[in-house]
C-alpha positions in Angstrom: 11.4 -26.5 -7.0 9.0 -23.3 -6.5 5.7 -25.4 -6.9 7.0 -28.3 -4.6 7.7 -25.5 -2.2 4.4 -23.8 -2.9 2.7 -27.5 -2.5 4.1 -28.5 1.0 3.4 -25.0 2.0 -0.3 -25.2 1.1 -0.6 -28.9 2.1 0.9 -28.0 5.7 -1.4 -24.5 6.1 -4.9 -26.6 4.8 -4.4 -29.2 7.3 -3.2 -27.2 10.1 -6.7 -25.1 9.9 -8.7 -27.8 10.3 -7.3 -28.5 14.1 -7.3 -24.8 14.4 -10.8 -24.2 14.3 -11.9 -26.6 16.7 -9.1 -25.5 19.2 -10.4 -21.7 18.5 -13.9 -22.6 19.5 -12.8 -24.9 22.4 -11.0 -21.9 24.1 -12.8 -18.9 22.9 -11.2 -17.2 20.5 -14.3 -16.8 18.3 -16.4 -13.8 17.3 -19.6 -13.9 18.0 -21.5 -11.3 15.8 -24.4 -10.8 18.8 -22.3 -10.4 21.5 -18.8 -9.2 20.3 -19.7 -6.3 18.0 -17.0 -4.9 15.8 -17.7 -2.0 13.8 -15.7 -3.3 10.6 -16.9 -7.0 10.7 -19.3 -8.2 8.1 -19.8 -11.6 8.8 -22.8 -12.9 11.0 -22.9 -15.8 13.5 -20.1 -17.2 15.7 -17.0 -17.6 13.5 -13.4 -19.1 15.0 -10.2 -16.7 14.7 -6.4 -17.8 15.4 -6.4 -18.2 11.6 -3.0 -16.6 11.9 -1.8 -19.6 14.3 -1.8 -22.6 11.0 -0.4 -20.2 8.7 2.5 -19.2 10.4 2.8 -23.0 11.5 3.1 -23.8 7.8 5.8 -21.2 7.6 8.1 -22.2 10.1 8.1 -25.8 9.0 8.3 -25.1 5.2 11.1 -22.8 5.7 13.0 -25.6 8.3 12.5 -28.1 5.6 13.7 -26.0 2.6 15.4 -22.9 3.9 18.9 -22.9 5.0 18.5 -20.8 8.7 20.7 -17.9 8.3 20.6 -15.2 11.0 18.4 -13.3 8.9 15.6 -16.2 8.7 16.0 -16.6 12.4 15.5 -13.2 12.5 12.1 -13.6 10.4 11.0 -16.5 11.7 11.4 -15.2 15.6 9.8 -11.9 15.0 6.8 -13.6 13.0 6.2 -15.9 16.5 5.7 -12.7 19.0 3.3 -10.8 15.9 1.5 -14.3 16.2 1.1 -14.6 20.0 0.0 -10.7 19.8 -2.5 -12.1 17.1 -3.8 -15.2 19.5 -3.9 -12.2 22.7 -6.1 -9.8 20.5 -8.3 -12.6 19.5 -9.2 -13.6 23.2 -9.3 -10.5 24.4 -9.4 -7.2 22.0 -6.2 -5.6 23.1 -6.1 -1.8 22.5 -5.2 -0.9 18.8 -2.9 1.9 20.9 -1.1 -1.4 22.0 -0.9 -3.9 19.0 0.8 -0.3 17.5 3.3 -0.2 19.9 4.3 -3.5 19.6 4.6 -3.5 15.9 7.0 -1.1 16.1 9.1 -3.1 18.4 8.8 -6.5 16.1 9.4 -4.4 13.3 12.7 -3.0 15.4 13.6 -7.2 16.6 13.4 -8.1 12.8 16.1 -4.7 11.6 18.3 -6.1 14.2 18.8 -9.7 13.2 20.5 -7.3 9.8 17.1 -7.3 7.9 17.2 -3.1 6.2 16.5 -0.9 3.7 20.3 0.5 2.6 18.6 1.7 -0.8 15.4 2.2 -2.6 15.4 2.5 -6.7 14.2 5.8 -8.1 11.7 6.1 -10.3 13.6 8.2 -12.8 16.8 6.2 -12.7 19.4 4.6 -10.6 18.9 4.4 -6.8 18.7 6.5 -3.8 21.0 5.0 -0.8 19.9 5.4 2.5 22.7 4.0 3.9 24.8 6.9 4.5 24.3 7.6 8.3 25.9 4.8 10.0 27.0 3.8 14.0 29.3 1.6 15.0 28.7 -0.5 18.3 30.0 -3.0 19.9 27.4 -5.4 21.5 28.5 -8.5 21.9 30.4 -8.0 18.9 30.8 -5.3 16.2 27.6 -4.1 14.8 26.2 -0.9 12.1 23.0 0.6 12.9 22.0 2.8 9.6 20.0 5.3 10.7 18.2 6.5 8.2 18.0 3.4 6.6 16.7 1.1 9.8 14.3 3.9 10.4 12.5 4.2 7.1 12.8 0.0 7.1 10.5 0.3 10.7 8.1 2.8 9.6 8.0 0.4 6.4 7.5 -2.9 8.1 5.0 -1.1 10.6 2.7 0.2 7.8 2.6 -2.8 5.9 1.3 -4.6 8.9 -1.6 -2.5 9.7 -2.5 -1.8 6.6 -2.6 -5.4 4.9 -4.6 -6.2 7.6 -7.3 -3.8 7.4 -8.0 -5.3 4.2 -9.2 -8.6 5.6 -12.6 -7.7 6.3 -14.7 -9.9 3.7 -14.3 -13.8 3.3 -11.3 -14.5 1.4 -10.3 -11.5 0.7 -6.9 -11.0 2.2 -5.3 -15.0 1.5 -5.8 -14.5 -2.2 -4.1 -11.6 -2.6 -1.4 -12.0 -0.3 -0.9 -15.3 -1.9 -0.6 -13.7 -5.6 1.8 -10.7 -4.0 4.4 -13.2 -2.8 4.5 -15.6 -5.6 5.2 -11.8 -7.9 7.8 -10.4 -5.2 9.3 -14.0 -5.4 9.6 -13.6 -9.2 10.7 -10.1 -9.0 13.1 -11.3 -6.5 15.1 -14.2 -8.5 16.6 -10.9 -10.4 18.6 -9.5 -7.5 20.9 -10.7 -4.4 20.4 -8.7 -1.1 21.9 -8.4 2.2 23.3 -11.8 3.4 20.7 -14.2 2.0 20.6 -15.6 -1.6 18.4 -14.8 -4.2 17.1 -18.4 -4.1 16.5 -17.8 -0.5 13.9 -15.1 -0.7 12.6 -16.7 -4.0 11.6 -20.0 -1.5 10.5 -17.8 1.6 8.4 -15.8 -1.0 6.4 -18.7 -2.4 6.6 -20.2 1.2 4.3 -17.3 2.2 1.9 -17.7 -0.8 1.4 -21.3 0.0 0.6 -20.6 3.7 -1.6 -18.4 2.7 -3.6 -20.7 -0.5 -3.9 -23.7 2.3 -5.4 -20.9 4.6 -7.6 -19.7 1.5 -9.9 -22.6 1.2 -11.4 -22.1 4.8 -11.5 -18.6 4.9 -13.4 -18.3 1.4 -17.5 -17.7 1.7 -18.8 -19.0 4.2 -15.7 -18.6 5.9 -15.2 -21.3 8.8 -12.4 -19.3 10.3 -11.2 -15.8 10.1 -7.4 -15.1 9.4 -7.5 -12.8 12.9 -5.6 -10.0 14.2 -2.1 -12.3 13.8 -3.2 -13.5 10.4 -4.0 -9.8 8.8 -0.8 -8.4 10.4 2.1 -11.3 9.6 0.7 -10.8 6.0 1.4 -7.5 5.7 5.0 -8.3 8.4 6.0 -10.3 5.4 5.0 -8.7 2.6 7.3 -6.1 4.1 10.2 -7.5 4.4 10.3 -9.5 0.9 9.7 -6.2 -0.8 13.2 -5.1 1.3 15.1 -8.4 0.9 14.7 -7.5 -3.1 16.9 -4.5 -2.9 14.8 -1.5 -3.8 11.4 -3.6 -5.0 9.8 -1.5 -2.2 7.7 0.1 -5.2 6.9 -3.5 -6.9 5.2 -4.6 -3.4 3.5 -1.3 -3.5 2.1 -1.1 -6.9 0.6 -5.2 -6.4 -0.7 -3.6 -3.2 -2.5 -0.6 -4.6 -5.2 -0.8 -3.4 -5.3 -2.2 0.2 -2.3 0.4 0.4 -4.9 3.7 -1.3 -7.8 2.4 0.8 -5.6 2.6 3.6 -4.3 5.8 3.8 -8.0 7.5 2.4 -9.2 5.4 5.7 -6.4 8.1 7.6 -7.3 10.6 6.2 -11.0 10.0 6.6 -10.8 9.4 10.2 -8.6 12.3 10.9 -11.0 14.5 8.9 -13.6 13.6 10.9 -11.8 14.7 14.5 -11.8 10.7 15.1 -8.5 8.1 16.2 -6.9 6.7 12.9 -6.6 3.6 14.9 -9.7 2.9 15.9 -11.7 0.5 13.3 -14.8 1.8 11.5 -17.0 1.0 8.8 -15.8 2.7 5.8 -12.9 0.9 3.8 -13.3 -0.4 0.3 -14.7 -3.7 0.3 -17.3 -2.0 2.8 -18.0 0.5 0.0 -18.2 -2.0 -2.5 -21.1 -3.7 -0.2 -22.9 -1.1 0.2 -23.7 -0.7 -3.9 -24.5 -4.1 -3.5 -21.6 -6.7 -4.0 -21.4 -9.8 -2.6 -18.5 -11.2 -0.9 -17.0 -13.6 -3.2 -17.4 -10.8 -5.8 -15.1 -8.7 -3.7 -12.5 -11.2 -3.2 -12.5 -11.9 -6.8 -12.3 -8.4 -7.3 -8.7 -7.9 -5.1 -7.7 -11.0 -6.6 -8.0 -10.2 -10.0 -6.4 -6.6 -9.4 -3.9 -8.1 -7.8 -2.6 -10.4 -10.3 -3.2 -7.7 -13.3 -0.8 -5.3 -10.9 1.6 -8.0 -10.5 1.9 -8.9 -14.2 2.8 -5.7 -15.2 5.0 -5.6 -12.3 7.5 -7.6 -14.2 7.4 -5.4 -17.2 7.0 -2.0 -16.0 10.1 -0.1 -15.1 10.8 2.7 -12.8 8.7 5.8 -13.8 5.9 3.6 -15.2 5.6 1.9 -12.0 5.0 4.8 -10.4 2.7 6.0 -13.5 0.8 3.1 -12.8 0.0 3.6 -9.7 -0.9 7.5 -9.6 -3.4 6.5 -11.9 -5.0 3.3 -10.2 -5.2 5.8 -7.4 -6.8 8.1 -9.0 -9.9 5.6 -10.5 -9.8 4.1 -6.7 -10.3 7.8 -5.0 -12.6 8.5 -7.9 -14.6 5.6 -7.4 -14.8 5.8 -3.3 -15.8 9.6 -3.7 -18.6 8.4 -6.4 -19.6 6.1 -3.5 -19.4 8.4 -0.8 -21.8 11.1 -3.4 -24.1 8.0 -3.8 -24.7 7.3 -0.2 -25.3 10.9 0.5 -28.2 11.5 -2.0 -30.1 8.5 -0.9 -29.9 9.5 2.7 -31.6 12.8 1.6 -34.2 11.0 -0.2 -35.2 9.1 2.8 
């Protein structure tokens, strides 16, 4: 049932795209490398976005066809359609990174209150850690519990993994593959536990649901890419990345070990920026894959290159427990950091030679 759901997923994002791109460059929501400079862009020539626009399409109408719509799915499905008109709005017109912020917060808050949260988180060295303990009571058109600390860290959570998923999108194919691969693992991971009021089965389907999307997307976005995922495309991947790793109970870790290294390159980028007296929101050139370009890689090398990582992180994903997860990761952080600060040395000596 998982491949079928994978298939019609794929099937419905691949042909979805093709439409796309010719609506994209009808109305305008292409980049044009010559008059629409971005400092993080690599591409060259005019290129379509909206690639978020087919991929969430797929979404909603795999998950109608093989999802049963609990309030929580609603939830998913309804927050995922304002992050993608956001995602059509930046790609016409470049809204202010102070702005797209904001509003992630606020889709991240829409999604906690259809019930979506993080009541616990497993620790490393054994057993769990609730986060449930803080709780309100209202009544608001009926009886509801706000956690506090719990819907708070789930926001912060769900507002992270957006942005930072989506700075990883900025060479051809990069960010479908291993979005694609992190689902189908946090949909494995997932068939081991039941969490808040949605079946195991349910977050298995919506997790290959969201690989599928993302494959059918893959072909068109690989080098030379005839459409780029966009603002909405980068940022529902990481949006629902999110929130399987909370509908597995605690598998927060799992989603960030798989995502080592869009999650390490992310927060160096933070800490770059911030170093150098500059916004942490405001896009540069300086992430990994722009690294890795620099020494002379080639794009479909990159891709490969998350890709493969990815599925090696998600294989032993499903073996590792607790404490070696977190093992795992302080060390691919470590060759990561170690190899962007190699880098970094590199580029300095050749600017003195010159």
């Amino acid at each position: 049932m998982n491949f079928i759901i994978l298939l019609v997923a794929t099937i419905f994002s691949y042909l979805l795209t093709i439409p796309t791109i010719i609506l994209a460059k009808k109305f305008h929501l292409v980049t044009d490398s010559k008059t629409r400079s971005h400092p993080a862009h690599t591409h060259i020539g005019i290129i379509p976005r909206a690639g978020g626009l087919p991929i969430y399409l797929s979404i909603l109408f795999t998950s109608l066809i093989f999802l049963p719509v609990s309030k929580i799915i609603f939830g998913i499905l309804f927050a995922s359609f304002f992050l993608i008109i956001l995602g059509l709005f930046d790609d016409a017109y470049d809204l202010s990174p102070y702005l797209r912020f904001i509003v992630n917060i606020l889709i991240s808050a829409l999604v906690i209150a259809f019930g979506l949260g993080i009541p616990y988180i497993s620790n490393p060295f054994g057993g769990v850690i609730r986060l449930d303990f803080w709780q309100i009571s209202i009544n608001f058109f009926g009886a509801h519990s706000i956690w506090i600390i719990a819907d708070l860290l789930a926001i912060i959570w769900l507002t992270w993994s957006t942005n930072m998923i989506n700075w990883s999108k900025g060479v051809d194919g990069q960010l479908p593959g291993f979005v694609a691969i992190t689902a189908i693992f946090l949909g494995l991971v997932s068939q081991r536990f039941t969490s808040h009021d949605i079946s195991a089965q349910s977050v298995t389907f919506l997790s290959f649901i969201v690989a599928g999307a993302y494959l059918g997307f893959l072909p068109h976005n690989y080098y030379p890419q005839k459409i780029m995922p966009g603002y909405g495309g980068g940022a529902l991947a990481g949006f629902l990345l999110g929130i399987l790793s909370i509908l597995s109970f605690g598998k927060v870790g799992t989603a960030v070990l798989i995502l080592s290294i869009p999650l390490i390159d992310a927060t160096y980028t933070m800490i770059r920026r911030l170093k150098n007296k500059k916004s942490p929101f405001r896009a540069d050139w300086g992430h990994f894959h722009h690294r890795l370009m620099e020494i002379g890689w080639g794009k479909r090398r990159i891709a490969w290159f998350y890709w493969i990582i990815s599925l090696i992180l998600g294989v032993a994903s499903l073996f590792l427990k607790g404490i070696e997860k977190l093992i795992a990761f302080i060390l691919v952080g470590a060759l990561l950091l170690t190899f962007m600060y190699i880098i970094e040395e590199m580029k300095k000596q050749n600017k003195k030679l010159i």
